[in-house]
TORKOL-4160 file (C-alpha; in steps of 0.2 Angstrom, whole numbers, padded with zeros to 4 digits, m for minus):
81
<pt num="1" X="0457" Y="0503" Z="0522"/>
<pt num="2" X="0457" Y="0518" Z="0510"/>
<pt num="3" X="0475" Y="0520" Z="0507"/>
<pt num="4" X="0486" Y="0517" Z="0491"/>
<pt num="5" X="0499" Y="0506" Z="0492"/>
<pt num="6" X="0515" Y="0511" Z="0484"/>
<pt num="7" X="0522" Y="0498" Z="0471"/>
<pt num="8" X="0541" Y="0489" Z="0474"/>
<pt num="9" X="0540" Y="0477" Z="0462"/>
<pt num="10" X="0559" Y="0468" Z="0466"/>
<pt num="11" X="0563" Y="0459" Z="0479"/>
<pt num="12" X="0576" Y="0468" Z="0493"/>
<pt num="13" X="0585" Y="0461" Z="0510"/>
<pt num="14" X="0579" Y="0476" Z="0517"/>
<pt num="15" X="0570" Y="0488" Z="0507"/>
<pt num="16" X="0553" Y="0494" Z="0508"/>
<pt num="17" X="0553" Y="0480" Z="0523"/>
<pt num="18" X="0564" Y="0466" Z="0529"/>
<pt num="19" X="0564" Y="0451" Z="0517"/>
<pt num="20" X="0554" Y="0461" Z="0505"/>
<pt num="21" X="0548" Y="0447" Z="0491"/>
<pt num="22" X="0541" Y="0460" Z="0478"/>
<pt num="23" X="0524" Y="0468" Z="0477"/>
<pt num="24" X="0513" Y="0480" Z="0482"/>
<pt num="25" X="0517" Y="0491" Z="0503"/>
<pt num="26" X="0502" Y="0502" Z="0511"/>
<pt num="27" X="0513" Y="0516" Z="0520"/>
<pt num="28" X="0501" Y="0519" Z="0530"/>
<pt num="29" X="0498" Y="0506" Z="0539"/>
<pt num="30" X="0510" Y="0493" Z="0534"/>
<pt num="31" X="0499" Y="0480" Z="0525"/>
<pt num="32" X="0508" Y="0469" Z="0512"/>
<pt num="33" X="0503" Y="0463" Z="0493"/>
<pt num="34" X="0510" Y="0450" Z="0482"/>
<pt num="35" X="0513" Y="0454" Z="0466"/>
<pt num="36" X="0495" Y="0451" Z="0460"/>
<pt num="37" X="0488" Y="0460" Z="0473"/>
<pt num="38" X="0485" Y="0448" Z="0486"/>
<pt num="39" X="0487" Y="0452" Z="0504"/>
<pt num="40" X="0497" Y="0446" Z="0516"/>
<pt num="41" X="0493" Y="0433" Z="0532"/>
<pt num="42" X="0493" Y="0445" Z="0550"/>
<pt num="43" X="0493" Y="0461" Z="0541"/>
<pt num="44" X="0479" Y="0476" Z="0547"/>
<pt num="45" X="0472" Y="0474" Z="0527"/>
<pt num="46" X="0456" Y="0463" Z="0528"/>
<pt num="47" X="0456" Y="0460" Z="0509"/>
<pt num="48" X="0467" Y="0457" Z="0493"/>
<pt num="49" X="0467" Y="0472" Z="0481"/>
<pt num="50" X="0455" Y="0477" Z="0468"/>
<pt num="51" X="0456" Y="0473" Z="0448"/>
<pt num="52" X="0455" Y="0490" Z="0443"/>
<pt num="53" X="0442" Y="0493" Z="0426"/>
<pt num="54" X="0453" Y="0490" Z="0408"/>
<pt num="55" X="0449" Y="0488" Z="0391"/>
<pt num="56" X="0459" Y="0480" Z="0376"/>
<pt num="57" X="0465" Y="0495" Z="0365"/>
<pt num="58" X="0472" Y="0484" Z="0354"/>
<pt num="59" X="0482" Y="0467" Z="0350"/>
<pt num="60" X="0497" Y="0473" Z="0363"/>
<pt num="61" X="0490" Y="0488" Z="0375"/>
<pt num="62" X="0479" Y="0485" Z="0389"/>
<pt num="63" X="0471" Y="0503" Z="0396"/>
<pt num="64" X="0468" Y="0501" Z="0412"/>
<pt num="65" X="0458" Y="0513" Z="0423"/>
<pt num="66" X="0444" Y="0512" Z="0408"/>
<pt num="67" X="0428" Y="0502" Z="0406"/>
<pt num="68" X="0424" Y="0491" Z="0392"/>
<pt num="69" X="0413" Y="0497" Z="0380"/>
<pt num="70" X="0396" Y="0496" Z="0385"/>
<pt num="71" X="0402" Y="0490" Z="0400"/>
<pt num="72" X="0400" Y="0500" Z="0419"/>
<pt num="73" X="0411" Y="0499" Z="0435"/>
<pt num="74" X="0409" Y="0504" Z="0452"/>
<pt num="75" X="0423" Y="0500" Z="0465"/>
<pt num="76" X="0407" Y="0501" Z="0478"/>
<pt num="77" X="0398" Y="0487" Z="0469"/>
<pt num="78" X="0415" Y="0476" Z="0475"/>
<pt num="79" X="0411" Y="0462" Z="0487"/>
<pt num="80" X="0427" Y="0458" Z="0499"/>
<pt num="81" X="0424" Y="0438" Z="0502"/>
């Protein structure tokens, strides 16, 4: 829908939301995401989040946000199933 949801990674009684399990909350609208970016049943999101672009750097650190060599990524190119 265009908005960034905002990160709460541990779970809370309360806080962001009411029996809040850890994941990912649009403030906008109120659509939920589990942990790996999955979205919730009856929320206003149709689809489960993106995989951002990201590259190996080395043995321990993943860049993400970057391509792969020789490699291109458009968000547009995306096809929501």
């Amino acid at each position: 829908m265009g908005c960034t949801p905002t990160f709460y990674p541990l779970p809370h009684a309360s806080d962001p939301a009411p029996d809040w399990p850890g994941g990912y909350l649009c403030p906008c609208h109120g659509s939920r995401y589990d942990l790996a970016g999955r979205v919730f049943k009856d929320v206003p999101a149709p689809y489960n989040l993106p995989v951002p672009p990201y590259r190996f750097v080395g043995d321990t650190t993943i860049r993400i946000g970057e391509n792969p060599g020789n490699a291109k990524f458009d968000f547009n190119a995306i096809l929501q199933i």
